[in-house]
N, C-alpha and C positions, 0 to 999 in steps of 0.2 A: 802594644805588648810591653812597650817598655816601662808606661804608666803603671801595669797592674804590678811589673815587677816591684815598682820600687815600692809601692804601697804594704805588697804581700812581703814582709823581712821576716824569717827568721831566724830564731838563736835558741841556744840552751834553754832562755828563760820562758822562752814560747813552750818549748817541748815540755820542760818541766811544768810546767802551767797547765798545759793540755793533760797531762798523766793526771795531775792531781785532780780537775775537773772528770776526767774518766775514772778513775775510781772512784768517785762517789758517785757517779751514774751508773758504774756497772756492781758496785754495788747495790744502790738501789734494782735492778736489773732482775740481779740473784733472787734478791727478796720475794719480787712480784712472779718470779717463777713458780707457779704452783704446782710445779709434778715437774718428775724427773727426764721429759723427753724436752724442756724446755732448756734445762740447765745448762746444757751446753751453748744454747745461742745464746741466752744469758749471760752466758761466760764474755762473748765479744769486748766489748767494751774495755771487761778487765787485763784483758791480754794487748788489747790497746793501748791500756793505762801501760804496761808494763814496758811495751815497745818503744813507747812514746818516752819514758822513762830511759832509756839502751839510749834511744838518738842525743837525749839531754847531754847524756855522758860522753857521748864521740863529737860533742860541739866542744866540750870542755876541753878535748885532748889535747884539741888545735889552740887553747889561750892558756893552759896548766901544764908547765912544764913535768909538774909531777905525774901528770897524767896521760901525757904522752908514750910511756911505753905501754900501754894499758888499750891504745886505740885498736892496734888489731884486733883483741879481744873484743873491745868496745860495736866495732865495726861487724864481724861477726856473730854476736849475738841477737845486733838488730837485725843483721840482714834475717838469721833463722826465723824469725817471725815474719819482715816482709815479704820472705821468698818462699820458705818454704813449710810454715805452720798453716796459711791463710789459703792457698790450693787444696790441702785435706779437711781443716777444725769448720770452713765454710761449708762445703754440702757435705761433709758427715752432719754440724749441728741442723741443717736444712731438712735433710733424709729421715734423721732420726723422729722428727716431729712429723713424718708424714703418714697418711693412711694408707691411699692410694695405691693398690699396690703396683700397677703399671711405672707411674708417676716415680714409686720407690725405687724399681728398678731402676729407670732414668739416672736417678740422682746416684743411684748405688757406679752408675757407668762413669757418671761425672768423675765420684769421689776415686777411681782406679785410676783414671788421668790424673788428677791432681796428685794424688800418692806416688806414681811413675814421675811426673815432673818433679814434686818436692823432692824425691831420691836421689833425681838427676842435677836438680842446682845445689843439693847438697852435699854430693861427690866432687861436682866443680867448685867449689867454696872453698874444699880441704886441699885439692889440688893443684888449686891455679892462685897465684896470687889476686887479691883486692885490698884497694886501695880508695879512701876519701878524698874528698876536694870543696872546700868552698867557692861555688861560683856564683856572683851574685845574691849572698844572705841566704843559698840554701845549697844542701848537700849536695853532691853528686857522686856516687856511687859509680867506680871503675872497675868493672873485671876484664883482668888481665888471660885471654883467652888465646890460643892457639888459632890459626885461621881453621883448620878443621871445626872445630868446637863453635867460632864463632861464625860458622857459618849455617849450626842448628837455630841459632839465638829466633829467628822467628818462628821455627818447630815449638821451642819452648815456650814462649809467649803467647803463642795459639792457644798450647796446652792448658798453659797456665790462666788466661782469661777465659777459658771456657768454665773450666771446672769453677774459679773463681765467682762469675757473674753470672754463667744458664741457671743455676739453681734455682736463683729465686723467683728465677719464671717459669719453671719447671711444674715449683710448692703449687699443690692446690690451697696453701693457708691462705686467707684474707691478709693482704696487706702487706704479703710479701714480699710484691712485684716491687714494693716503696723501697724497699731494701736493695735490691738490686739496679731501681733506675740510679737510688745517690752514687753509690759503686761507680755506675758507669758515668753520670754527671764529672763527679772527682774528676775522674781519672781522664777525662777527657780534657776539664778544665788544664789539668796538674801539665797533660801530653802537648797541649795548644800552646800553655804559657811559660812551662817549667821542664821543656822535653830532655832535655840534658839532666834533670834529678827530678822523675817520674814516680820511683818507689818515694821517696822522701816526702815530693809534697804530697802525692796522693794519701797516705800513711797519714799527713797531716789532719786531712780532714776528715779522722775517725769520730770527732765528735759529734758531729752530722749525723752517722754515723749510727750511734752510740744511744742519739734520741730517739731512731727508727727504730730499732732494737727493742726499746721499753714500752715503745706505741707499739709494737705486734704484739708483745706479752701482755698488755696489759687487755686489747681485745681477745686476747686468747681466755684470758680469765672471767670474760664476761659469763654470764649462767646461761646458759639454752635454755629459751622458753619452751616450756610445760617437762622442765626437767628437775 
């Protein structure tokens, strides 16, 4: 473990790096979207770029004095996207590309869990203080939680990986499931190696990510034979 730690460093300039590489993937993304039920998973990427972008800035906080009073913002912005954008904008974009109407329902149940979780770490976010930490070249994200509150933390995380990861196995689309095994790849990696800053590194590897994303639009877009 401690090999892969030192290997895997990041810093601002990682994040920033990754943002720019993600928006010209999600970008491209957009493009290859050719109907409006796509747009939104489309979207992924960009909104990775953008997150990816938030973490650049709360690296900075901690080496720019001027930028130090700026971290709580800094720190809160990202979290709204790792926490609580990625439980709804994942299987609503999943759902809305679906036929099936069974299937849709499914996905429609998903996205009410994810909706009630994102609500729920969003009330806690405004509430309870949090706090950043560099440990070992990557973030680690502390909220400061009441013991009541932190004794839902697994309620939440149930929630919150469910809605998150069943979807794509939920999709009848071709090549979905590819989306959801990296998801859980990630994040299994990030929990093995990186379990003290989980949102962080997992987050990290939206680029992964990012390329699934464009390989299911792009078979999306292929023509039905004798159509």
């Amino acid at each position: 473990m401690k090999r892969v730690r030192e290997f895997m460093c990041f810093s601002a300039s990682a994040s920033f790096g990754a943002s720019a590489v993600l928006g010209i993937i999600g970008i491209g993304a957009v493009k290859k979207a050719g109907n409006s039920l796509q747009s939104l998973f489309a979207c992924i990427p960009l909104i990775f770029c953008v997150q990816q972008l938030a973490e650049g800035f709360v690296w900075l906080s901690f080496t720019h004095t001027y930028l130090a009073g700026w971290q709580p913002f800094f720190i809160h912005f990202y979290l709204l996207f790792a926490y609580v954008l990625w439980p709804v904008v994942i299987p609503l974009s999943i759902m809305v590309m679906e036929k099936d109407k069974k299937r849709k329902s499914a996905l429609s149940i998903l996205l009410m869990a994810g909706s009630i979780v994102a609500s729920y770490i969003l009330v806690c976010m405004f509430l309870y203080p949090v706090r950043a930490s560099v440990i070992h070249h990557h973030i680690a994200y502390l909220f400061n939680y009441p013991l009541v509150i932190n004794n839902l933390v697994p309620v939440r995380d149930g929630l919150y990986f469910t809605a998150t990861l069943l979807g794509a196995f939920v999709s009848s689309q071709k090549k979905m499931w590819m989306f959801g095994t990296v998801l859980i790849m990630a994040y299994l990696f990030s929990k093995i190696f990186y379990k003290e800053a989980v949102a962080s590194v997992w987050c990290y590897f939206a680029a992964v990510l990012s390329v699934v994303v464009i390989f299911i639009i792009q078979k999306r877009q292929q023509p039905v034979p004798g159509s």
